[in-house]
N, C-alpha and C positions, 0 to 999 in steps of 0.2 A: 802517688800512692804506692806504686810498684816496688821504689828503693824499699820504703819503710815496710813495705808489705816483706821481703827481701829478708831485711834485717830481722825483722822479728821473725818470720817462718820459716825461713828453709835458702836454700839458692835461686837463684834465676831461672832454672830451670822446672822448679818446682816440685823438686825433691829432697826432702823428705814431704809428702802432699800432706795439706791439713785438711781436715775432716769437717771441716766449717764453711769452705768456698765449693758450693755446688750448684746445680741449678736444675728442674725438672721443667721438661717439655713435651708436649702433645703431636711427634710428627704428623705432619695430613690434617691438622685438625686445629685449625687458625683460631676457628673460634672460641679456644679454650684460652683462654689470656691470663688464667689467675693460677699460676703451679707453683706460688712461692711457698714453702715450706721452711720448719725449720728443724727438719727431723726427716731423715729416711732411711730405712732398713730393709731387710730382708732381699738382700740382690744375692740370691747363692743358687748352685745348683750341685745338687748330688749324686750320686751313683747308685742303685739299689743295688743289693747282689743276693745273689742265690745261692746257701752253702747245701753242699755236697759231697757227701761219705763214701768213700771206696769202700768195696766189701775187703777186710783181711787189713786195711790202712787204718791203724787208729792213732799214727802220733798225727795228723791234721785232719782238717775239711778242706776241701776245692773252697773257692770263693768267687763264683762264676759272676757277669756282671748281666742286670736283665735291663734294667730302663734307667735315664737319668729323667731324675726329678727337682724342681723348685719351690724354694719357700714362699711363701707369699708377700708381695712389697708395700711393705708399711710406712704410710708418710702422715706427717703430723703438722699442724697449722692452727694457726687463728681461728677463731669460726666465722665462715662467710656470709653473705646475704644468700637468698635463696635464687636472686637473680644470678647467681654464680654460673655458666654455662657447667660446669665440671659438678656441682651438686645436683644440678639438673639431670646430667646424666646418671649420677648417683644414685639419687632419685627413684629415677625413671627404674632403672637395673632394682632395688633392690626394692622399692615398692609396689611395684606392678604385680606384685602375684602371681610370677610366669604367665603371663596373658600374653606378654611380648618377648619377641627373639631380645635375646642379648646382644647389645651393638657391641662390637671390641673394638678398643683403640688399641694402638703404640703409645709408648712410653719411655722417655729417653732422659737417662741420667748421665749428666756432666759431671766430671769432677773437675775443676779448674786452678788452673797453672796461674801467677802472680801476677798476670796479665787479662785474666777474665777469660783465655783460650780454653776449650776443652782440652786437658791433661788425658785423662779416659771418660770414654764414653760404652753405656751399656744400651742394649736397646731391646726392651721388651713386647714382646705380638703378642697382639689377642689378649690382652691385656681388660678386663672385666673388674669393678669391683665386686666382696662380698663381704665387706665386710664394714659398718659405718658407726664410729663410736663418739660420744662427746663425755669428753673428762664432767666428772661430777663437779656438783657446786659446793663450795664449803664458804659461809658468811665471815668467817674468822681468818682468810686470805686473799691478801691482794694480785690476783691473777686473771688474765684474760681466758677466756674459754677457749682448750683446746679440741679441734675434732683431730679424730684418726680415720683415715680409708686406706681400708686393705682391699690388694688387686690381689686377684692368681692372673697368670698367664702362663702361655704355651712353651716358649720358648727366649730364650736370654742369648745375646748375641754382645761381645767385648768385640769395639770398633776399634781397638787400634793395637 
């Protein structure tokens, strides 16, 4: 598979990377076995800044910076059974009512090289979802139900 993977994508190396060969995993947390998706976004982080006016300075503002912040990570699939361990947690987070602490996972996205190796890797903590959507029904299209779960998390870490 790797030549023709090869010839059609990119070099051996795996660049230029395609946006189609990834994989999502549950570091610490065996028991999540089901992270195939076939859609994920929101891996970004940004700078906030703070502008800031000298008194007598009017051709600029300062552009001071105050905290970096992240988007929230959007992944999309199938829709699962409910015995899903990963809906479960789901679930649990977003239907409890705050009754219960929020358990946070890690969350770790592969982008992969024509060899199935991690090319890069991101790794997200504290990782929580808030977010749980399933695509509408429409009788007039042939498609499978997709759900979406949006995380926030703390902090975003580029492994290589």
């Amino acid at each position: 598979m790797a030549a023709n993977f090869n010839s059609l994508y990119g070099n051996e190396d795996g660049y230029p990377p395609v946006a189609f060969y990834f994989s999502v995993s549950f570091p610490g947390n065996a028991d999540i076995e089901d992270a195939s998706f076939k859609e994920v976004s929101g891996i970004s982080t940004e700078m906030d800044l703070e502008s800031v006016e000298e008194g007598g300075e009017n051709r600029f503002t300062y552009q001071l910076p105050k905290r970096i912040k992240h988007g929230n990570l959007v992944m999309k699939r199938g829709m699962t059974k409910t015995t899903s361990k990963l809906v479960k947690w789901v679930k649990q987070t977003l239907e409890s009512g705050f009754s219960e602490a929020f358990v946070t996972k890690s969350i770790q996205v592969d982008l992969l090289n024509p060899s199935g190796e991690p090319l890069h890797t991101w790794l997200l903590d504290n990782a929580y979802p808030v977010k749980w959507d399933i695509q509408g029904f429409d009788s007039e299209k042939n498609e499978i139900v997709i759900e979406t779960i949006e995380f926030a998390y703390n902090t975003i870490k580029r492994m290589d």
